[in-house]
C-alpha positions, 0 to 999 in steps of 0.5 A: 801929061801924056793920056796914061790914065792918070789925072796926076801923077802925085796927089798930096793931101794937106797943105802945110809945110810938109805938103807944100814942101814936098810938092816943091820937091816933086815938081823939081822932079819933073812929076805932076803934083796935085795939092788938095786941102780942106781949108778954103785959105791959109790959115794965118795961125802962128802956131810953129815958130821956128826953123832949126840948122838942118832945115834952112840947110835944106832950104839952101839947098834949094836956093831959097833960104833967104826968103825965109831970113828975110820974114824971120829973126835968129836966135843965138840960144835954144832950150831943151824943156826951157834949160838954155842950149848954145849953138856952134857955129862952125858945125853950119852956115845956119848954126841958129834957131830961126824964129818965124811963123808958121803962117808965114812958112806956108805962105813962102812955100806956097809961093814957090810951089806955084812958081814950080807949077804945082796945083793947089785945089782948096776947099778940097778933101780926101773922104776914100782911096781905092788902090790897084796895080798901077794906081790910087782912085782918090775920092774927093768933097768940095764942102759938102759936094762930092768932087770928081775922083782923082787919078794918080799914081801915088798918094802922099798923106801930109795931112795931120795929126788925125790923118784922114788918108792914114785911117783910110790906108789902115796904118797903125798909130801906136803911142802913148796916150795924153798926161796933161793939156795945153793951150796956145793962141795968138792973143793981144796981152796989153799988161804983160810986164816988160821985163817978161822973157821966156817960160814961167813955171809955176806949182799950177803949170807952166806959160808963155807969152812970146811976141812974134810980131807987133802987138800980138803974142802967141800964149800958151798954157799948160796944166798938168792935172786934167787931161782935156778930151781929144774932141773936146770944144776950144774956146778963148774963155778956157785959155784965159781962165787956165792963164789965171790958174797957172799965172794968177792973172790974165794979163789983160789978155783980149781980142783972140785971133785963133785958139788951140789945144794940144798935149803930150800925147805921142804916136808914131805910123808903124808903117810909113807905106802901104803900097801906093800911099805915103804918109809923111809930117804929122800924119806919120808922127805926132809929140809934145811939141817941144824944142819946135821939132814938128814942122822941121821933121815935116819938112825933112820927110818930104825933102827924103821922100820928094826925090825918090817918089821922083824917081820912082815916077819918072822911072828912073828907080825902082819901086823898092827905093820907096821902102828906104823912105820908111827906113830912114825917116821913121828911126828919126821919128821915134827918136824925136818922140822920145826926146819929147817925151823927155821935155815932157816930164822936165816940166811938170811942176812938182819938187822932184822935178825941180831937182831933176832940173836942178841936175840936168841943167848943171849937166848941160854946161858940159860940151859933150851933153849940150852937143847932144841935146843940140843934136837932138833939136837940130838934126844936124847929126842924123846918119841915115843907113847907107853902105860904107865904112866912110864918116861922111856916108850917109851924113849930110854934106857939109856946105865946104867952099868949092874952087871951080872953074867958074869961081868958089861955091857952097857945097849946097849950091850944087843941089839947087836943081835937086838932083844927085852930084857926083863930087869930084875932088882929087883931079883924077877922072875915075870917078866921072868915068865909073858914072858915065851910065848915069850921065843923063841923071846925075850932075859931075862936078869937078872942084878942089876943096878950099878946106883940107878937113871938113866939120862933121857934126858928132865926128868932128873934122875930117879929111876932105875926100877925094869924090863923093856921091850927094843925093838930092836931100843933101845926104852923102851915098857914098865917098872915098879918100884920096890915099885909097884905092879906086873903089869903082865897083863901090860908086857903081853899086851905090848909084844903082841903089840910089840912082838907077839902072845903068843906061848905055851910054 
């Protein structure tokens, strides 16, 4: 880095999916990133244990989904609060839930993180932050030794549930409180039945046991009539005696690798920014993890933030495109801690909620219910605030099979370098000439659309459009039909919103 007073340009505190995520983002961007994390090594907790639609579509935007294919397994079904979902695979080319370990999603994004060049420091954690004009003073403990202090330009807490960086920002955490405990860990179950799947519900609870590799399942526990302290002790001995209150049995169950407790408790940042610091994944929202939408959301936070704080720092954007981080995620928040909460009182035990099951699972054999709570799992849906009266604006792009010069390619092909594509499909030159002020940060693509409509999740098909602005995250900022008149004054105004100021060319 050039001798401008920083030390880095980002620090992310918290090396998880969404940290490791959105350090990949930002070195794709061009900008100096700084991963501290408390822990001295990956963990190895199972804990997640999935990967929805969107997500491996963003990770096929950047041309590593297989790495994840490869460690997980699909699932053909979903579940909302255990009621099965079908999936339809004409709305992606990743229509189905991936079963994979969070210990092994940490440690592929890990990987590529450092393939990026981004700095990993563990045994490292943020204990103050003092922010000014042009920068955050970040203070640092390595186990019990104060560390120097870290200069950056910006500050990204992705640190958790019990966000350090957040108290210290003085963000707010409202939410509602816990109204029953659970308990999880990785456990060996030697007399599991065999014909054992899915959720068992009881009058005490409900558990789990599901085999995520070899030899070992991930067991959880949940009881309904006791709220366990936020601070209080977990301990191996607790989750075998919740098994035998909720089961009748243990199971056998021996040799603990790990144990945790979580609850239904949810909360929500009320602000996602206070001036050089961020908070993104379970720093900005926590909820009862149902329908495993934490790690995707985490994940879909930096991959919304990354580009932008890019180009903020790259001086590409103005500062205020930082705001439209907060405008667009936190809505996808709160509608995820609603579903939750949802799946929340689905499962309590009791003969009323038996029969509100009863009804709700006669209702999901209707297409247009099980499409929504589809949606509501997969995120595939999300329409984020953009200008413009077109269905594809602010929706994702679908991945369409392109013709261009160099042979057929995927729509998502072209956001592998994270950059903004300007897609240009009617064979007129308009559009390429009303972007030429952004030449040096948006990539032209001329192609021809193999398809004549294109599947839009909760619209249905449409009609390819003639151009079409993708930003990074794979969200469209603005498009147009061919049987319309050239709107250049429509495309200019969205790449000064989401591109930058126009440069002379």
């Amino acid at each position: 880095m050039a001798d401008t007073g920083w030390d880095t340009d980002v620090v992310i505190a918290g090396a998880g999916p969404t940290g490791l995520m959105l350090a990949c983002e930002l070195r794709l961007a061009g900008v100096d990133v700084t991963v501290v994390e408390p822990l001295a090594r990956r963990s190895g907790e199972s804990r997640a244990g999935g990967i929805h639609s969107r997500t491996l579509e963003i990770l096929d935007q950047r041309g590593i989904v297989d790495r994840f294919l490869d460690e997980g397994e699909l699932q053909p079904v979903g579940h909302f609060s255990g009621l099965y979902l079908d999936f339809d695979e004409s709305e992606s080319r990743h229509p189905y839930p991936l079963m994979i370990l969070q210990s092994a999603v940490e440690r592929l994004l890990e990987e590529r993180a450092d393939e990026l060049g981004a700095r990993v420091r563990r045994s490292c954690e943020v204990t103050g932050l003092v922010q000014d004009a042009t920068g955050v003073t970040v203070e640092l403990r390595s186990g019990e030794a104060v560390s120097a202090p870290l200069r950056a330009r910006y500050l990204v807490g992705c640190d958790g549930g019990r966000s350090t960086v957040r108290r210290l920002a003085g963000i707010g955490f409202p939410g509602t409180e816990a109204t029953m405990t659970a308990l999880i860990g990785d456990v060996e179950v030697p007399d599991l039945p065999e014909d054992y799947v899915w959720v068992r519900r009881t009058p005490a609870g409900d558990y789990s046991a599901i085999a995520f590799e070899p030899g070992w399942h991930r067991v959880i526990t949940s009881e309904f009539d006791r709220v366990a302290g936020r601070d209080e002790p977990v301990t191996f001995e607790q989750l075998r005696e919740s098994m035998v209150r909720v089961a009748g049995t243990d199971f056998g169950m021996r040799n603990p690798r790990w144990v945790s407790r979580f609850s239904d408790a949810a909360r929500q940042a009320d602000r996602y920014r206070a001036g050089r610091v961020l908070l993104a994944g379970d720093a900005a929202h926590i909820h009862f993890p149902a329908g495993g939408q934490g790690l995707n959301m985490g994940v879909q936070d930096a991959v919304n933030l990354g580009w932008k704080l890019g180009a903020v720092v790259r001086g590409d954007a103005p500062d205020g495109l930082l705001d439209t981080y907060h405008a667009e995620r936190h809505p996808v928040a709160e509608r995820v801690l609603q579903n939750t909460r949802a799946q929340s009182a689905l499962v309590r035990p009791g003969p009323q909620t038996e029969a509100l099951r009863e009804v709700f699972g006669a209702l999901m054999v209707f297409d247009d219910v099980n499409r929504y709570l589809r949606h509501l799992l997969t995120a595939l849906d999300l329409r984020y605030p953009v200008d413009g009266d077109h269905p594809l604006a602010g929706r994702r792009v679908p991945d369409a099979d392109l013709k261009t010069p160099e042979g057929i390619v995927g729509v998502h092909e072209l956001l592998h370098a994270a950059r903004p594509v300007l897609l240009v499909l009617d064979g007129g030159g308009w559009a390429a000439r009303a972007a030429e002020g952004w030449a040096d940060r948006v990539d032209v693509v001329e192609a021809h659309s193999e398809d004549d409509h294109w599947p839009v999740p909760a619209v249905g098909d449409v009609p390819a459009p003639a151009a079409l602005l993708v930003r990074p995250d794979g969200h469209v900022a603005w498009a147009t039909d061919s049987d319309e008149t050239p709107d250049t004054a429509a495309l200019r105004a969205a790449l000064t919103t989401w591109v930058g100021a126009e440069r002379p060319r």
